[in-house]
BAZAZA-420471 format. One line per field, with one value per residue (C-alpha): residue number from 1; residue in one letter; z, x, y. Coordinates in Angstrom, 3 decimals, always signed. Each point is the difference from the previous one (the first is absolute). Layout:
BEGIN
seq [NUM ...]
type [A ...]
zz [Z ...]
xx [X ...]
yy [Y ...]
This chain:
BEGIN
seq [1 2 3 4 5 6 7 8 9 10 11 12 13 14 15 16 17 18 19 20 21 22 23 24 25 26 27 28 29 30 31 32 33 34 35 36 37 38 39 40 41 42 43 44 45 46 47 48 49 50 51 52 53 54 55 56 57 58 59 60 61 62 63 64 65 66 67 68 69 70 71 72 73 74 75 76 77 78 79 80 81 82 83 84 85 86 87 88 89 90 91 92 93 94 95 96 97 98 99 100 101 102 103 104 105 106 107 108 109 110 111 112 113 114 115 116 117 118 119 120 121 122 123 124 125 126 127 128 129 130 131 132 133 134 135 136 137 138 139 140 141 142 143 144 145 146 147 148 149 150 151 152 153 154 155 156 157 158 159 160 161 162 163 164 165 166 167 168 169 170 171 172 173 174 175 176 177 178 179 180 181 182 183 184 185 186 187 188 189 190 191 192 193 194 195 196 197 198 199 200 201 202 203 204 205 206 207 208 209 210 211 212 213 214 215 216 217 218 219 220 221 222 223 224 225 226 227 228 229 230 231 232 233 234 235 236 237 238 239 240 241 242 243 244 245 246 247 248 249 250 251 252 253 254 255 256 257 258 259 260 261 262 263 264 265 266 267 268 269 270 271 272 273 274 275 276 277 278 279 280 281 282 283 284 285 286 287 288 289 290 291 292 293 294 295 296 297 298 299 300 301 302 303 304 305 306 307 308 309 310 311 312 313 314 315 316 317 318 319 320 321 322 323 324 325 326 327 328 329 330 331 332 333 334 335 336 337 338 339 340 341 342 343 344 345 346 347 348 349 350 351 352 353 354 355 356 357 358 359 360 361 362 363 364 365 366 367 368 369 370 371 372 373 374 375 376 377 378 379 380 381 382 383 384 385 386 387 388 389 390 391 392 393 394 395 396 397 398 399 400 401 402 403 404 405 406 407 408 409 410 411 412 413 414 415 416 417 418 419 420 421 422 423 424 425 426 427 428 429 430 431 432 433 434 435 436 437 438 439 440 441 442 443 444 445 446 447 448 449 450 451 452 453 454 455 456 457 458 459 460 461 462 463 464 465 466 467 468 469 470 471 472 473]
type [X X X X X X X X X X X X X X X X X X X X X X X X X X X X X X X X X X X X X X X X X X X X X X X X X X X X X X X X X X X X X X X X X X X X X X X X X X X X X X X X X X X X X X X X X X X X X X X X X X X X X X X X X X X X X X X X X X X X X X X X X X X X X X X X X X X X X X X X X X X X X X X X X X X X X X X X X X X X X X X X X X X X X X X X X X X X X X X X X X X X X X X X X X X X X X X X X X X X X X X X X X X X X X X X X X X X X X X X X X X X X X X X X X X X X X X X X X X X X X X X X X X X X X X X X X X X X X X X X X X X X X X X X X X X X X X X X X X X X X X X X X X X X X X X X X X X X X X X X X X X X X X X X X X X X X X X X X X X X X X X X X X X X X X X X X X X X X X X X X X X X X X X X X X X X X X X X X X X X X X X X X X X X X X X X X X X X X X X X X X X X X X X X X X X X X X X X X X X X X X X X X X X X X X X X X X X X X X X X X X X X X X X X X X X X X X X X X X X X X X X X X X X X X X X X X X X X X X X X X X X X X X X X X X X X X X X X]
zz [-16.050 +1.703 +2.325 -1.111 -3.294 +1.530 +4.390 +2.042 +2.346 +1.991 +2.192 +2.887 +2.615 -2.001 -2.463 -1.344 -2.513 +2.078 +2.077 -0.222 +1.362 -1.806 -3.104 -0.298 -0.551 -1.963 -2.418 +0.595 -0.690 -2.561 -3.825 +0.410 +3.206 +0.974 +2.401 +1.592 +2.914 +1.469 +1.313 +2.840 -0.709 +3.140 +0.476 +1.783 +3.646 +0.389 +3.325 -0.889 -2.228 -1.438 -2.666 +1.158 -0.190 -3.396 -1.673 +0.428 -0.955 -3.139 -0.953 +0.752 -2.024 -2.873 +0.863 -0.377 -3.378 -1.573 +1.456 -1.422 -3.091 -0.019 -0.009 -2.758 +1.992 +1.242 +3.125 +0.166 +2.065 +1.339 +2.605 +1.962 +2.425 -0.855 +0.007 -2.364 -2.332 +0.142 -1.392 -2.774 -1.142 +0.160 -2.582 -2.360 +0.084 +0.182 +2.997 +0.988 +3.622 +2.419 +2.054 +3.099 +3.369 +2.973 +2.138 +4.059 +1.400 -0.164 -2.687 -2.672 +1.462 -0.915 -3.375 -0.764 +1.149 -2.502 -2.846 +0.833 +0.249 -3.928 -1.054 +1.241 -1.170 -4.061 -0.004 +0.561 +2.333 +2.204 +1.530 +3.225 +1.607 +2.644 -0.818 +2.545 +2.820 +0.772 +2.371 -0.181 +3.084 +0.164 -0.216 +2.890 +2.983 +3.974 +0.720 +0.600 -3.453 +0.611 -0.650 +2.095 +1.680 +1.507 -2.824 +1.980 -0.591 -3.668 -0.794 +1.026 -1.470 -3.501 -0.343 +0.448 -2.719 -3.458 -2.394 -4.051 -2.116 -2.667 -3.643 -2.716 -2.289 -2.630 -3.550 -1.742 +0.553 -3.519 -2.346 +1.553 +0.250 -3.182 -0.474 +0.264 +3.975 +0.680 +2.942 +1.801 -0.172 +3.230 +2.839 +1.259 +3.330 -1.905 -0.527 +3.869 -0.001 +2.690 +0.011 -0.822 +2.071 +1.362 -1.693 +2.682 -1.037 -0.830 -3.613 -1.159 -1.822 -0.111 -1.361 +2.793 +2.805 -0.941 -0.075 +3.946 +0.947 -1.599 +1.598 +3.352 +0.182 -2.066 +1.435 +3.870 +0.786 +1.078 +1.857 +1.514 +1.402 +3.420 +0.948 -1.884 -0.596 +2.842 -1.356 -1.704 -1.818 -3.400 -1.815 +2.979 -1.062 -3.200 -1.360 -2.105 +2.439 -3.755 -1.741 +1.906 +0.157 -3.670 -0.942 -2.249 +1.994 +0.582 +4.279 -1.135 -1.917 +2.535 +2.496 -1.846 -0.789 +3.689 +1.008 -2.509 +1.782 +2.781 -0.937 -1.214 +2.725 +1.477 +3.397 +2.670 +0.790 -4.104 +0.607 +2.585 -1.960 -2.907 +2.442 +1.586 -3.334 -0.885 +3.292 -0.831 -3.543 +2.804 +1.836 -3.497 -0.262 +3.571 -0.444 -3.508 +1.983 +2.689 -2.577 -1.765 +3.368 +1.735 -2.574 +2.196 +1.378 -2.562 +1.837 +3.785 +2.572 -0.787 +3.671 +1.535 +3.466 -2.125 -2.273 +1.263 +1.612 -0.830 -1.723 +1.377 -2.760 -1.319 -3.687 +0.749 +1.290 -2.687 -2.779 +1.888 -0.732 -3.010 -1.118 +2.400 +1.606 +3.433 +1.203 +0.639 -2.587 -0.661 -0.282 -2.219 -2.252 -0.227 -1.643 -1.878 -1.348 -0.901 -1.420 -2.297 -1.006 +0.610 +2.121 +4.229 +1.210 +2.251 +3.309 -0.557 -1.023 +3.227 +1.798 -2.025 +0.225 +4.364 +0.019 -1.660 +1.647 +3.825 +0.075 -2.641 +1.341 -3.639 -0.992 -1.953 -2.538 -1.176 +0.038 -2.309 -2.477 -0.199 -0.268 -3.228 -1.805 +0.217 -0.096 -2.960 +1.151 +1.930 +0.760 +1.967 +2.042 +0.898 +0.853 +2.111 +1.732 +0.479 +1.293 +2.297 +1.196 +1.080 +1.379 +2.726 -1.841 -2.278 -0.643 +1.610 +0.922 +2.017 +3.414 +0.400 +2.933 -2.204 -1.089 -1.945 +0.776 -3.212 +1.949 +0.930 -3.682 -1.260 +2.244 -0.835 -3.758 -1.120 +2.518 -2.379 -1.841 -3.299 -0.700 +1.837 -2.109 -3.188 +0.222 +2.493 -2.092 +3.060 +1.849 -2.379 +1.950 +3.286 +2.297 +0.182 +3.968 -0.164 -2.159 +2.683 +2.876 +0.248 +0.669 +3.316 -0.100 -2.292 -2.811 -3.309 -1.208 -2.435 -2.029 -1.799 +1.750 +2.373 +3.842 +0.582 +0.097 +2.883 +3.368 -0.922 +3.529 +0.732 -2.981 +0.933 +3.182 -1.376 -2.444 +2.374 +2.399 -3.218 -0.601 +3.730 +0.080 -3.478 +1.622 +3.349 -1.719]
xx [-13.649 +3.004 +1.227 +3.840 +1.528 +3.115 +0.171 +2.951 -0.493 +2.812 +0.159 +1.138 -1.366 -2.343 +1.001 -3.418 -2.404 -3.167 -1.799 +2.967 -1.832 +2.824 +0.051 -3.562 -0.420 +2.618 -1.478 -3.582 +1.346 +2.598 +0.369 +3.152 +1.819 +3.647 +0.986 +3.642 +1.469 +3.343 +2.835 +2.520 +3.234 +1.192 +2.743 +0.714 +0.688 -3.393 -1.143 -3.384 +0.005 +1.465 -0.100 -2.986 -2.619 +1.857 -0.215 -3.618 -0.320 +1.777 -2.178 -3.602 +1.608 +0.383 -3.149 -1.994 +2.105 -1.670 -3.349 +0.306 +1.462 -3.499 -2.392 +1.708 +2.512 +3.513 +1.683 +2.023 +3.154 +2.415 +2.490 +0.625 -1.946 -3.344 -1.069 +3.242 -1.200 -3.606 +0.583 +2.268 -2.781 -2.819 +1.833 +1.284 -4.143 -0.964 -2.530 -2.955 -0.128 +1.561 -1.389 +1.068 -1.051 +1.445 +2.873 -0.177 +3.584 +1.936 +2.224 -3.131 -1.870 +2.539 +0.361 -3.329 +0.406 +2.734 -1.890 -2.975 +2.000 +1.364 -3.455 -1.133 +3.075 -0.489 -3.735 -1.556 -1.814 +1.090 -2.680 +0.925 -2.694 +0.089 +0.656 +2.222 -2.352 -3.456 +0.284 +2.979 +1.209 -2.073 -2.971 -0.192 +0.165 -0.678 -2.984 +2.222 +1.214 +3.495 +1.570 -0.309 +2.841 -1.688 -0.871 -3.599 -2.139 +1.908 -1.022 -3.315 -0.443 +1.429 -2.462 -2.923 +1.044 -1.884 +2.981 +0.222 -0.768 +2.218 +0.025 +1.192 +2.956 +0.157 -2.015 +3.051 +2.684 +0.435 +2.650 +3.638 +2.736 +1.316 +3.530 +1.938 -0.992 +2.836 -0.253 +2.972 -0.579 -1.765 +3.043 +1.895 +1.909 +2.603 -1.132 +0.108 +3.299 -1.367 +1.096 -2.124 -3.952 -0.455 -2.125 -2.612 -1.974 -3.549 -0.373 -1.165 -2.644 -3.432 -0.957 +1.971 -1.624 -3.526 +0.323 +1.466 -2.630 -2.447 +1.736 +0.081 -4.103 -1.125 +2.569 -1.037 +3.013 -2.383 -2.472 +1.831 +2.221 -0.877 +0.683 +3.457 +1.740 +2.426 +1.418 +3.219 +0.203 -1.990 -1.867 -2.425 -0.204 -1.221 +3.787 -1.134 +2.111 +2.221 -3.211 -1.423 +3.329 +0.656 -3.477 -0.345 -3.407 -2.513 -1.015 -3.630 -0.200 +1.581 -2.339 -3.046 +1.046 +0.415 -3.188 -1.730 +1.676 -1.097 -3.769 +0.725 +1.702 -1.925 +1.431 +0.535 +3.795 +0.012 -1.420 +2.016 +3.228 -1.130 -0.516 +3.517 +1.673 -2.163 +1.611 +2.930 -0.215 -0.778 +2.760 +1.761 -1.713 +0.125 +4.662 -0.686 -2.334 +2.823 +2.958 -1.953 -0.901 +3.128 +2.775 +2.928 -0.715 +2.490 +2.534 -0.803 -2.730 -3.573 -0.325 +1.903 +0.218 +2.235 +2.474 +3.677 -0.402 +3.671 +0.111 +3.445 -0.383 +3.293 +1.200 +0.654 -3.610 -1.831 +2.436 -1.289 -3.605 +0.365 +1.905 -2.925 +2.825 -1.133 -0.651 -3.479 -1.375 -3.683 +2.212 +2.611 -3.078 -1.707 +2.667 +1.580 -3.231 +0.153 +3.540 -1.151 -3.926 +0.125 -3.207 -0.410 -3.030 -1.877 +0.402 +3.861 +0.809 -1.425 +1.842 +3.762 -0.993 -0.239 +2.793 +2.481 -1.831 -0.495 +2.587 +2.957 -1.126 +1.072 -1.704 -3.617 +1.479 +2.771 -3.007 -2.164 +2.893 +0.822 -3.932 -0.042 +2.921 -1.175 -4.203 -1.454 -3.100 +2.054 -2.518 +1.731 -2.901 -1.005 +3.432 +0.945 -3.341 +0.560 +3.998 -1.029 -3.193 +2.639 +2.587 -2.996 +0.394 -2.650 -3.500 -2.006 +2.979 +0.499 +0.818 +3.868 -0.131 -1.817 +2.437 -0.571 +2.004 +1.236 +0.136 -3.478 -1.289 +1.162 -1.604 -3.219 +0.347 +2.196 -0.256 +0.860 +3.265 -1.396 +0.733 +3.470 +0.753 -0.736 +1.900 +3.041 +1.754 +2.648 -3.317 -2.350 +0.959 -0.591 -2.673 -2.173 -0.106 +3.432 -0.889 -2.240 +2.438 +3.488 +2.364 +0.225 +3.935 +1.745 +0.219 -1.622 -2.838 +1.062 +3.917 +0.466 -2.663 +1.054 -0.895 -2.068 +1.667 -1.525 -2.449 -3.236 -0.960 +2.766 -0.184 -3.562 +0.786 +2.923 -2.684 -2.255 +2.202 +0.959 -3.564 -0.153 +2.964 -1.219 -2.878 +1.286 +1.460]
yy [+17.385 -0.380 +2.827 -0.439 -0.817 -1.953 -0.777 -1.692 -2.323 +0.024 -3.890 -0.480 -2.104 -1.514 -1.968 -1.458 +0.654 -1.485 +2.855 +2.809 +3.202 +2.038 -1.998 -0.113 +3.433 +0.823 -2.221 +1.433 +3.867 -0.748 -1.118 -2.047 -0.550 -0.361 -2.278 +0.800 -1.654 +2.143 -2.466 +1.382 +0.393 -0.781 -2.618 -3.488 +2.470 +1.183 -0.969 -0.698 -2.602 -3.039 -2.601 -1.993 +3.233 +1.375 -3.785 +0.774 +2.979 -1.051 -3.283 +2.585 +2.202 -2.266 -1.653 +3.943 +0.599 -3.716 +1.350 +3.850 -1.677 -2.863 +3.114 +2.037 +2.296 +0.251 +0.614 +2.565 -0.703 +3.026 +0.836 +2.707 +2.620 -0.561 +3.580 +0.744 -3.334 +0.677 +3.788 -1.056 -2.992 +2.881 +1.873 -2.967 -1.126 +3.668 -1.719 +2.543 -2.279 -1.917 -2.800 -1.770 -1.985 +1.251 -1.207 +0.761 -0.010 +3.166 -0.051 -1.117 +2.813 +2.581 -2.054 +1.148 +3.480 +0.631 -2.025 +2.062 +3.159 -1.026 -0.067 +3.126 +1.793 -1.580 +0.399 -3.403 -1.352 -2.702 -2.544 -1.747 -3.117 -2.269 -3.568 -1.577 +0.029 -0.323 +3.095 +2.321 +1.991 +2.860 -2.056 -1.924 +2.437 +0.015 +2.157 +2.786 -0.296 -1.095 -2.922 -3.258 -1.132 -3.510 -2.697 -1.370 +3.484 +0.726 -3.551 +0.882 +2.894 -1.658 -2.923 +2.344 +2.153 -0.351 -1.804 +1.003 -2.877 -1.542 +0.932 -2.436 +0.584 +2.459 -0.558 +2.043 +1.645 +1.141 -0.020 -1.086 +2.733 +1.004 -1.610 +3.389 -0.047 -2.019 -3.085 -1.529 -3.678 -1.805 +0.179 -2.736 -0.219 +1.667 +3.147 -0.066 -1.299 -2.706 -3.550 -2.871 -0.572 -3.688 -2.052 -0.600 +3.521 +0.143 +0.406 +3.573 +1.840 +0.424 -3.692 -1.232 +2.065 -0.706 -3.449 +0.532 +1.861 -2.859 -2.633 +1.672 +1.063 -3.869 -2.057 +0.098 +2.318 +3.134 -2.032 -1.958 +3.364 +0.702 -3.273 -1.122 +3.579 +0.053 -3.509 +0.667 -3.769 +0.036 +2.402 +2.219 +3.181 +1.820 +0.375 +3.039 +2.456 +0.910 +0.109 +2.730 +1.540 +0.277 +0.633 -3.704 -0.232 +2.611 +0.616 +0.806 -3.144 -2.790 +1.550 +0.135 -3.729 -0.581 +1.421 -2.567 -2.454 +0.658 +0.041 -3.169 -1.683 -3.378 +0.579 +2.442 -0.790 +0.862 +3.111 +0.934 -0.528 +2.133 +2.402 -0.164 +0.196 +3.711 +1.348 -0.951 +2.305 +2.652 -0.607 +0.799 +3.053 +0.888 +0.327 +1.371 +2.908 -0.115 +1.141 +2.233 +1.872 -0.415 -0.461 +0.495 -3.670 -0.887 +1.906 -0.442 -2.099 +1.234 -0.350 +2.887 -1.242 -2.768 +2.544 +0.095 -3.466 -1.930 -2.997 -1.853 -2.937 -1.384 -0.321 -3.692 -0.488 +1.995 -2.005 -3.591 +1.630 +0.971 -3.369 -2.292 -1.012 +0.216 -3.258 +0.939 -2.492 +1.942 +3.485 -1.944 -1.296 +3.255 +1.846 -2.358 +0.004 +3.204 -0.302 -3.200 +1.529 +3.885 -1.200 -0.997 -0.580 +2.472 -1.225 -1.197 +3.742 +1.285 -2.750 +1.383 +3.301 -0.424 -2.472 +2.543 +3.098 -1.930 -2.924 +1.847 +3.456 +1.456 +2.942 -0.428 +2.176 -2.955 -2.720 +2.414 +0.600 -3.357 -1.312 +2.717 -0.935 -3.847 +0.039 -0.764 +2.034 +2.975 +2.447 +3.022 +0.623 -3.783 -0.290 +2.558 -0.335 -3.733 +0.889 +2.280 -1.709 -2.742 +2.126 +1.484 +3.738 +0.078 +0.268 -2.052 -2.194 -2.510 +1.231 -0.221 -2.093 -3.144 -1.455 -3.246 -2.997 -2.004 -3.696 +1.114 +1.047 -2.978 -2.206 +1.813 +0.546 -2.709 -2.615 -2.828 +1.766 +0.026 +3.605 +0.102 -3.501 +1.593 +3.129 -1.397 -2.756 -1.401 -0.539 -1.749 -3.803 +1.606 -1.139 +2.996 -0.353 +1.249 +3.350 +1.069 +1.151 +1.194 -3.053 -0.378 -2.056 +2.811 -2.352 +1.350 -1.401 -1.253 -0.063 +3.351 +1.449 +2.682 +0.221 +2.648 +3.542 +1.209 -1.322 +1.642 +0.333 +2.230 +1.894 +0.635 +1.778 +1.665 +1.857 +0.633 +1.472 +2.077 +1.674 +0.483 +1.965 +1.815 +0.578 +1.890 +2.694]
């Protein structure tokens, strides 16, 4: 018999049916089960996001309403504090429970501490599960039993750990909310009050992400990893980064799938790539451990040899950046990349992130808003780990005397053009010879292309004279 008569199941990142720890047993323990989903208010200004992300978030949204709708229920749709929403839905359903997966960054923990603290206070309990990650925070731990700070022993650690297999969707849910629990309608960009996404997005919802995660492990992609990743022309890596970060895929599922892979693979170089990608789900679990131990990374350096260090960057240089208007071509393709797809590829955003950070000198701060407001897969604590990592302040990070040299990344990475050509449209005709070093006659590369904005060589030992100085005091 079930334990409760009616249970919410309050989504949030994880929109799926498939192998939802939360879901799952909410629809073990309970009769009939409400779905809700609780949209922000917050307007066009918010400095964390943009159209890109919310067009997403609007087409999985519709995409989990068909789905709910398919197996006999009904999303519920409301808007507001979530704690304040969640208490008035328990009383409309007169809900014995409350379900949810749990968020890491600081403002979903204290979410859940005032959900939980609703719960208590009405009667009911209130079920939280882990679901994003294969290991959360307080899992993986030095010997000590604190947190790692290096990624190489946490990644250790992390693969030797036992990991919790997948579970399949749901058999019911039950009956759908009556029609007196009122639903706003599945948002728009409008309810935002944020202009128009591009039309280069990946499409949302569950369907979608499967068939990405199909076509990345069957289609070569993952085996072929190791090898082709750092290549910014094409399709290289998995591509699943909004996936994971809106829960349309389960982590316990693509890595169970990539295991199988593996055991499958006919090669050693295969094996080897399938292997490269797993780290690199550490290395998403290794910032997500990061924030959750050290929250005020948002606000300040994680390293603290690194806080107070000035960041003399220019409006006009950040704007260039921001526009890829530099007249570094493999900068200028990277983020109008990002501009066009809400997507750059790996290597490219460590390339921006050093060029504005190294070469601009802007604060890491300015390149992490900016990356937020325009990803498609924003993750806070990918992204501030990957800003700072490039900046020389983080964990793990690169020391801030490496600085990488975008005439020399190209050369190695995009030798022939094709990725500069695709994003760069005033250089598609140009020889790719002359993408590979700064013009050396101060004519532009090309007409309508700008010179570069700075000398990278100079810029370089203007930022390390910087960090010296930093350093001294």
């Amino acid at each position: 018999m079930p334990q409760h008569k009616t249970a919410i199941h309050w989504f949030r990142r994880d929109l799926r049916l498939m192998d939802n720890t939360a879901l799952h047993h909410a629809a073990r323990d309970s009769a009939q089960v409400i779905p809700v989903y609780i949209l922000s208010g917050s307007s066009q200004n918010h400095g964390w996001t943009g159209p890109i992300r919310q067009q997403f978030l609007c087409d999985s949204l519709d995409s989990l309403s068909k789905n709910l709708e398919t197996a006999g229920s009904r999303l519920v749709l409301r808007c507001g504090q979530a704690d304040a929403e969640l208490e008035k839905l328990i009383h409309e359903t007169q809900a014995e429970a409350v379900y949810f997966n749990r968020d890491y960054d600081p403002y979903g923990r204290m979410m859940e501490k005032k959900v939980q603290e609703v719960c208590r206070r009405i009667g009911i309990p209130c079920h939280s599960f882990k679901d994003r990650v294969l290991h959360e925070p307080d899992e993986v731990l030095t010997g000590s039993g604190g947190p790692y700070r290096v990624y190489t022993p946490y990644s250790k650690n992390w693969l030797s750990l036992d990991k919790t297999a997948a579970e399949g969707k749901p058999a019911s849910l039950g009956p759908a909310a009556a029609a007196s629990v009122t639903s706003l309608p599945v948002p728009t960009l409008a309810h935002w009050k944020l202009p128009s996404a591009p039309d280069g997005i990946p499409a949302g919802g569950e369907k979608a992400a499967r068939q990405r995660m199909k076509s990345f492990i069957e289609n070569r992609t993952l085996h072929e990893y190791g090898e082709k990743r750092d290549i910014p022309a094409g399709t290289t890596t998995s591509r699943l980064g909004q996936d994971l970060r809106f829960g349309l895929i389960s982590i316990r599922e693509l890595h169970a799938r990539c295991l199988a892979a593996a055991t499958q693979a006919t090669t050693p170089a295969a094996r080897t790539s399938i292997e490269k990608y797993i780290k690199e789900l550490a290395w998403r679990e290794f910032y997500i451990g990061i924030l959750w131990h050290y929250p005020e990374v948002f606000e300040e350096e994680f390293n603290p040899d690194f806080r107070g260090l000035p960041w003399p960057g220019t409006d006009e240089g950040f704007h260039a950046w921001s526009q890829g208007r530099t007249g570094f071509p493999i900068v200028d393709a990277g983020m109008r990349q990002l501009l066009a797809t809400g997507f750059i590829h790996n290597r490219v955003r460590m390339i921006v992130s050093m060029f504005l950070t190294k070469d601009l000198h802007c604060d890491w701060r300015q390149g992490e808003s900016f990356f937020m407001q325009h990803l498609v897969d924003g993750e806070n604590a990918s992204n501030n780990g990957g800003w700072q990592w490039s900046a020389g302040t983080g964990a793990d990070a690169a020391p801030y005397f490496r600085i990488q040299n975008p005439w020399t990344q190209t050369k190695r990475y995009d030798p022939d053009g094709a990725y500069i050509r695709t994003w760069v449209s005033e250089l598609k005709n140009v020889p790719a010879e002359r993408l590979l070093d700064a013009p050396k006659d101060n004519r532009p590369i090309a007409p309508d292309y700008p010179l570069p904005c700075v000398d990278h060589s100079t810029e370089r030992d203007r930022t390390l004279a910087i960090f010296a100085k930093h350093r001294e005091k």
